[in-house]
N, C-alpha and C positions, 0 to 999 in steps of 0.2 A: 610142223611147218617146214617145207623145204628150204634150203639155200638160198635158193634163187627169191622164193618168197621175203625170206629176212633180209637179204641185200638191197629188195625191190623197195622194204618198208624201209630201212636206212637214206636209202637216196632218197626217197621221199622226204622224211625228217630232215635231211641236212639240207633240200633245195627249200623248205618249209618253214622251221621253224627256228635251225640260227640265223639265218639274214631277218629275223623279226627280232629276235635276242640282239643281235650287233647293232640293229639300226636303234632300237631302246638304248644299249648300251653307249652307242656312238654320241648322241643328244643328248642325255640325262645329264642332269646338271650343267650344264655349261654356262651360265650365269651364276654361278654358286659365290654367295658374298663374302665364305668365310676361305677361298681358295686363291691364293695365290699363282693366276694360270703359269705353264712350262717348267714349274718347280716340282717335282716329284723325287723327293727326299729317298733314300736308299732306306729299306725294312728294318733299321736299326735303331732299337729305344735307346736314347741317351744314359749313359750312366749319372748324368747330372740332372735330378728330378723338377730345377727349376727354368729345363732349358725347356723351350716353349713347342706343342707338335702340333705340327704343317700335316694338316687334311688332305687327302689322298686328291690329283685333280684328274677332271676326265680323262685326260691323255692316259696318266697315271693307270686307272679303273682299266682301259684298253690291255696298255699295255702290262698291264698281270693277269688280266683275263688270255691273252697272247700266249703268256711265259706260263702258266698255270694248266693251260689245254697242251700246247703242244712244243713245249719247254722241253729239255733233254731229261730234267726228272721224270717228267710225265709219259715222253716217247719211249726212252732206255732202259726207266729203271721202275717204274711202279705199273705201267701197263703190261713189260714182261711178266713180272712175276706174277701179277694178276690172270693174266691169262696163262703162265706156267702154271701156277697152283691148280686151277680149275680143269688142266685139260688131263694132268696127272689125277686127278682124282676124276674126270671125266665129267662137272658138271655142269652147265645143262648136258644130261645126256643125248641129245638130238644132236648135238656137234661132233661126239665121239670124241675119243683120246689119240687125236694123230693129228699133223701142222695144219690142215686147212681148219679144224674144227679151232686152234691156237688162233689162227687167224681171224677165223669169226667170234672168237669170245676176245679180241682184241680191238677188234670194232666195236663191238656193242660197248664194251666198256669204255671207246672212248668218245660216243656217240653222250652215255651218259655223264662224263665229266665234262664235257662241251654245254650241255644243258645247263648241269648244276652252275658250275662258273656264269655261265651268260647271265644266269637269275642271279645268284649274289652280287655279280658286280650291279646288276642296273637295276633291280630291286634297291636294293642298299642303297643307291644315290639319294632315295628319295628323301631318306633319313640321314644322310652320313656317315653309312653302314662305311667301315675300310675294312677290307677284305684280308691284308696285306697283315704277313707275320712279322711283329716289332721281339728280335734278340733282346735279351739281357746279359752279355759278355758284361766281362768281370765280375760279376755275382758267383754267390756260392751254390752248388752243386745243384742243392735241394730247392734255391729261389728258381734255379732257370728251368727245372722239370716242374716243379709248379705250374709258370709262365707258362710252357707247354702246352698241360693242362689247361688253364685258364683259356689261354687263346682258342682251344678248340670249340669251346663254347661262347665266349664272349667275345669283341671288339671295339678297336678305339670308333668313337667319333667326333663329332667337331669340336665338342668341347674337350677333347682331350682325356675324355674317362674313359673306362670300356663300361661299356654293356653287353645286355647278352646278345647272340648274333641271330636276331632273326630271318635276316637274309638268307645268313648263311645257310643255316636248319631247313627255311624256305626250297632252298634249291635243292639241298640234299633228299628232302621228305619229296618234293614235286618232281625230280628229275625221275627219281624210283618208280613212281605213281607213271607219270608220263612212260615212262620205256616201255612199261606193260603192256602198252597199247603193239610195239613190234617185236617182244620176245618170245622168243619159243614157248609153249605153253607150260612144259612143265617149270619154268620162271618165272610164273604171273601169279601163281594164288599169295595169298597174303602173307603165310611163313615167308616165302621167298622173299618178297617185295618188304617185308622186315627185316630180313638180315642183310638185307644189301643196304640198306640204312644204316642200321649198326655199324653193318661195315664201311659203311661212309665215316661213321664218328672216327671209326679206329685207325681209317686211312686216314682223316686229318692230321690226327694226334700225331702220326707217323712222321706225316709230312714236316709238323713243326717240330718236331726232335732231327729230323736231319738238318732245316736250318737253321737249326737251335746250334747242334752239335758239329755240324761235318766241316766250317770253317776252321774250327779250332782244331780238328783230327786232321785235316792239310794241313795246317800250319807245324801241326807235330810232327809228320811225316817229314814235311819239310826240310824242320830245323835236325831230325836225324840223318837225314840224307845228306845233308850241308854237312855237318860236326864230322861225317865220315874221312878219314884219309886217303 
């Protein structure tokens, strides 16, 4: 498939199929009886297990769908190396290992985190799927890489437990499945179309270990930078 063909199938998809994701996402739930509207709590589990948690609200659902596509982690730092890794090892080979083939494995991968996102959050509403990573600061070592863990498969909902994340899985399994339809060929058979799943799990996990971790590695930087004379 040429260039021009993959660009043609991109635009497509994005005048297509996110404004159907946004307008789901936009509506979903908006009468939700267990949602206190305009309060959307900061990603942070309480250290005090009898303090009570506040359900993610539409607004909320948007704006981390927002911050999660096209957030500075997602622009600066996980779609570089995504599409660094790939273009240094040159795969899909159809793009070649030189900047514009960078650039096109940089779209495409953020064509499909735009997908996935859109289906987690407004999938999820229907159930009280929260999409959104809860820290465990102050906890020991081993609790908070747990959490990690945990969260990449499970999530809170309304009542406050987690479960497992079906939304989430949803959109990572469907976005994969769906891209096939505008990937370069040597992309589409099913090895492929399974490891970029995996690698969905493993880019999660990633994800919540940096907002698990990287407050507290500022904070330390910080406080060494301060203590200096």
């Amino acid at each position: 498939m040429r260039p021009v063909a993959v660009f043609g199938a991109i635009s497509q998809y994005v005048r297509n199929v996110i404004p159907v994701c946004l307008m789901s996402l936009l509506t979903s739930y908006t009468a939700a009886q267990d949602v206190t509207r305009g309060h959307d709590p900061a990603p942070i589990l309480p250290k005090q297990t009898h303090t009570q948690y506040v359900p993610i609200t539409p607004e909320g659902r948007l704006k981390w769908f927002v911050r999660s596509t096209v957030g500075l982690q997602s622009l600066l730092v996980a779609g570089p190396i995504s599409a660094g890794w790939s273009t240094a090892v040159n795969t899909p080979s159809e793009y070649g290992p030189h900047w514009e083939g960078f650039g096109q494995r940089y779209g495409m991968r953020l064509t499909g985190v735009s997908t996935g996102n859109a289906m987690e959050a407004s999938v999820g509403a229907l159930w009280g799927e929260d999409p959104r990573y809860f820290r465990t600061e102050g906890q020991p070592f081993k609790k908070r890489v747990v959490n990690v863990i945990d969260q990449t498969f499970r999530a809170y909902r309304r009542d406050g437990q987690l479960h497992f994340a079906y939304a989430r899985m949803a959109g990572n399994v469907g976005n994969n499945i769906l891209s096939d339809t505008w990937r370069v060929p040597s992309a589409t058979d099913w090895q492929s179309t399974v490891e970029r799943i995996l690698a969905g799990i493993g880019g999660k996990a990633a994800g919540n270990a940096t907002y698990e971790f990287f407050p507290d590695v500022m904070r330390l930087l910080r406080g060494k930078h301060n203590s200096q004379p």
